[in-house]
C-alpha positions as CSV (number, residue, x, y, z in Angstrom):
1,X,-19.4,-20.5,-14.2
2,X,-17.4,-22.8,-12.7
3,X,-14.6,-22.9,-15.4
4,X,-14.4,-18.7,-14.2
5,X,-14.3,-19.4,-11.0
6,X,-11.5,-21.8,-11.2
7,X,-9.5,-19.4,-13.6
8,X,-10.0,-16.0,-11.2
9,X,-8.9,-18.8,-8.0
10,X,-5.6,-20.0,-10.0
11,X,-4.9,-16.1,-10.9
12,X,-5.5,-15.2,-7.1
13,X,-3.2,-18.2,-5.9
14,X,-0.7,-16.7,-8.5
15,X,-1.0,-12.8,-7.1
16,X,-0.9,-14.2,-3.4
17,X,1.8,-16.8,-3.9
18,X,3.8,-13.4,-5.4
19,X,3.2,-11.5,-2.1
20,X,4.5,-13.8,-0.3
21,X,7.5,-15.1,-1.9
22,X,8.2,-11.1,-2.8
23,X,7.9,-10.2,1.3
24,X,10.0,-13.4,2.4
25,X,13.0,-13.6,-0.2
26,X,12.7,-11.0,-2.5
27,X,12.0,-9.9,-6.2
28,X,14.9,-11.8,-7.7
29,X,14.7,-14.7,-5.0
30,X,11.8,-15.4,-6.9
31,X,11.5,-17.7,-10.0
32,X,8.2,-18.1,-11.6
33,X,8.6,-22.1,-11.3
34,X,8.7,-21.2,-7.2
35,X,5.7,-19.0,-7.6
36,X,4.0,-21.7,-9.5
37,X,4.5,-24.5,-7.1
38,X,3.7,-21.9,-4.3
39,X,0.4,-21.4,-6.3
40,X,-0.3,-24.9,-7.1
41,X,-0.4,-24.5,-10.6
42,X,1.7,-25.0,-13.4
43,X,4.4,-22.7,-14.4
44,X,3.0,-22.5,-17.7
45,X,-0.5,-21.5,-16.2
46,X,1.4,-18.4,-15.1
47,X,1.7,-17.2,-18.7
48,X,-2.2,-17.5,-19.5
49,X,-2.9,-14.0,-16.7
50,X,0.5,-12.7,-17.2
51,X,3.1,-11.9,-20.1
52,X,6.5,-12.6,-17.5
53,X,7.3,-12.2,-13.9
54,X,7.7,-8.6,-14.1
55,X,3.9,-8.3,-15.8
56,X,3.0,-10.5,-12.3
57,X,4.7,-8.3,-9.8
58,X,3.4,-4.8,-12.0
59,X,-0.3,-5.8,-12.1
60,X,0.2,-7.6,-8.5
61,X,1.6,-3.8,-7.5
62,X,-1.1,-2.3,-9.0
63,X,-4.2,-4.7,-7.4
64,X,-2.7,-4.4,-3.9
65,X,-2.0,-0.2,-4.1
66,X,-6.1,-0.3,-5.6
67,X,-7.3,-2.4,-2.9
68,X,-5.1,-0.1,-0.3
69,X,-6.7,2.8,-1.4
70,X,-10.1,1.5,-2.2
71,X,-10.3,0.8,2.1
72,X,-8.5,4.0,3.1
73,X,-10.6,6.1,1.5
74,X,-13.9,4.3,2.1
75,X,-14.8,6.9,4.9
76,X,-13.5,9.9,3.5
77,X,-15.4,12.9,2.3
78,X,-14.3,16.0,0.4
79,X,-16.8,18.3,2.7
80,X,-14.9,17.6,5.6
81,X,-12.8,19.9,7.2
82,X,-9.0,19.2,6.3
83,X,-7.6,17.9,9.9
84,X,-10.4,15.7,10.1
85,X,-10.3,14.2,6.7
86,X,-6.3,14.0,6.9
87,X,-7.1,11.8,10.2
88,X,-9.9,9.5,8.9
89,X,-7.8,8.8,5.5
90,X,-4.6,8.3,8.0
91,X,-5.9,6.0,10.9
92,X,-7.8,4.4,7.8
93,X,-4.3,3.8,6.2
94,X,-2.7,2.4,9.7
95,X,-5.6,0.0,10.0
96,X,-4.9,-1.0,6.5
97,X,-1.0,-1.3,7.2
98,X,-1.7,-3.3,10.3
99,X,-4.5,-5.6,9.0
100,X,-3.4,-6.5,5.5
101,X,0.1,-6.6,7.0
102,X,1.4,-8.8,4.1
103,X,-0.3,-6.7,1.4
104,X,1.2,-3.8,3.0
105,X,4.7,-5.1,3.3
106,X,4.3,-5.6,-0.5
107,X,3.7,-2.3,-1.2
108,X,6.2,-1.1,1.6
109,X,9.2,-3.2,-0.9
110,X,7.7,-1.8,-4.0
111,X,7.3,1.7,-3.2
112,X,10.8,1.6,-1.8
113,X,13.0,-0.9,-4.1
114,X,13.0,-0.8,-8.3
115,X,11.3,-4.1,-8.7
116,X,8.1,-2.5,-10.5
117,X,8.3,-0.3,-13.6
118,X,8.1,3.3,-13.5
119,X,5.3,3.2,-15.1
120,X,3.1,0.9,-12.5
121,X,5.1,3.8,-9.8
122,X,3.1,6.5,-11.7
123,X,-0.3,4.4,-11.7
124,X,-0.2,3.7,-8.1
125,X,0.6,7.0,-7.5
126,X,-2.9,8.1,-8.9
127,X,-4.7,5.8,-6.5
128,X,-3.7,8.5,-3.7
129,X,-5.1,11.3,-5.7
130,X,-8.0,11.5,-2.6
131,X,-4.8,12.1,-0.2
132,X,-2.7,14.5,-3.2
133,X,-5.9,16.8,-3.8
134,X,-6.8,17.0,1.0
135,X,-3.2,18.1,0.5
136,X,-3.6,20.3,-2.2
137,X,-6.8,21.9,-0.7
138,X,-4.9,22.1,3.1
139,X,-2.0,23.8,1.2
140,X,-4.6,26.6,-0.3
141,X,-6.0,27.0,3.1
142,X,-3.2,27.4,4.9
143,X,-3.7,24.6,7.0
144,X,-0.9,21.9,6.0
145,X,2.9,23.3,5.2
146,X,3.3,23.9,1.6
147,X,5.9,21.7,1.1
148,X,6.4,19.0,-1.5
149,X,3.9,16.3,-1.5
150,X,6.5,13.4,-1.0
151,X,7.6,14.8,2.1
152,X,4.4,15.3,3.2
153,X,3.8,11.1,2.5
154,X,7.3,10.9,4.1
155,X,6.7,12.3,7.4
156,X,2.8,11.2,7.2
157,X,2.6,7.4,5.9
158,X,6.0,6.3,5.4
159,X,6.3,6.2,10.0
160,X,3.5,3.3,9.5
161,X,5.4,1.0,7.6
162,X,8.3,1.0,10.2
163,X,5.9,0.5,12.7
164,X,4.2,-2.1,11.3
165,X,7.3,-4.3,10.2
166,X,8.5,-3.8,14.3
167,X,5.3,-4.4,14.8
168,X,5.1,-7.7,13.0
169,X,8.6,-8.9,14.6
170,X,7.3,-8.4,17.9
171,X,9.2,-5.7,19.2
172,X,6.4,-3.2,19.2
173,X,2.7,-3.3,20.0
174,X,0.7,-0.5,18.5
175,X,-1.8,-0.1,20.8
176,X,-5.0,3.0,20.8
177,X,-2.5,4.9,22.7
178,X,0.7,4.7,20.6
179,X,-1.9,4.7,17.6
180,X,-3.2,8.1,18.8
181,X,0.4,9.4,19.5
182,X,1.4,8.4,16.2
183,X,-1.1,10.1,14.2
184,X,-0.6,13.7,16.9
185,X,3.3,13.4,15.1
186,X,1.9,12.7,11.7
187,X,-0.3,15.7,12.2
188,X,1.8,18.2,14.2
189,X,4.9,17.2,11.2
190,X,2.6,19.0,8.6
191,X,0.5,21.3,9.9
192,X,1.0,24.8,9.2
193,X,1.4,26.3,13.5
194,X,-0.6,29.4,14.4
């Protein structure tokens, strides 16, 4: 039990060490020996969990976008009306992005940059099928524009990861208030107006 333990704790160092190094230099900026020392394991111990340091940042891609989703949609359910499930999963979301900041800016760089395969893009995609079917259903009510579904994330989620990187550099405080304000825009940018 211990032998596990130690294994799942050197493959944890490995993912974190990869968030980190990813958020503060950049894919390319770095090597696996970096991530290793980061880690405090070997660089060979690297290739035991993962096939090469694209393998590391996919499956790092794809554990961060499931644990993203996993909390925003921990209070969501499909019987709610549409505007109040679109707000739960959305404050859920900025609470995420502002919480698990480094996790977040992870997912900020690899949603945004062609460091991870298109391939891990499409898996991560399905983690938001929750959001992608609220949408769907909104769309069908004629509650949320029917517009494409990346301009809906564009005008909805995307604001939160500007917010949290001025945020994070100390140039903006998201407070209640400017955390209620954001979520009115997010709302009032894809709701269909009566």
């Amino acid at each position: 039990m211990a032998k596990l333990q130690k294994s799942i704790d050197k493959r944890n160092a490995l993912i974190k060490a990869t968030i980190d190094l990813v958020n503060n230099d950049g894919f390319h900026a770095a090597p696996m020996s970096k991530i290793a020392k980061m880690a405090n394991v070997s660089p060979a111990t690297i290739y035991l969990y993962f096939e090469n340091k694209q393998d590391l940042v996919n499956k790092t891609y794809i554990e961060v976008k499931a644990e993203y989703t996993k909390y925003a949609f921990a209070n969501y359910n499909e019987d709610t009306c549409v505007q109040k499930s679109f707000e739960i999963i959305w404050k859920r979301i900025a609470d995420f992005k502002l919480k698990e900041c480094e996790n977040a800016m992870f997912l900020a760089q690899c949603d945004n940059t062609p460091i991870i395969d298109e391939s891990c893009r499409q898996e991560g995609i399905k983690h938001l099928q929750p959001l992608l079917d609220l949408w769907a259903r909104g769309k069908k009510e004629g509650v949320i524009k029917p517009i494409s579904d990346y301009l809906l994330y564009a005008y909805t989620i995307n604001p939160l990861s500007f917010l949290m990187i001025n945020q994070k550099r100390g140039s903006f405080i998201l407070d209640e208030t400017l955390l209620e304000e954001a979520y009115q825009a997010a709302w009032s940018s894809i709701k269909v107006c009566k």
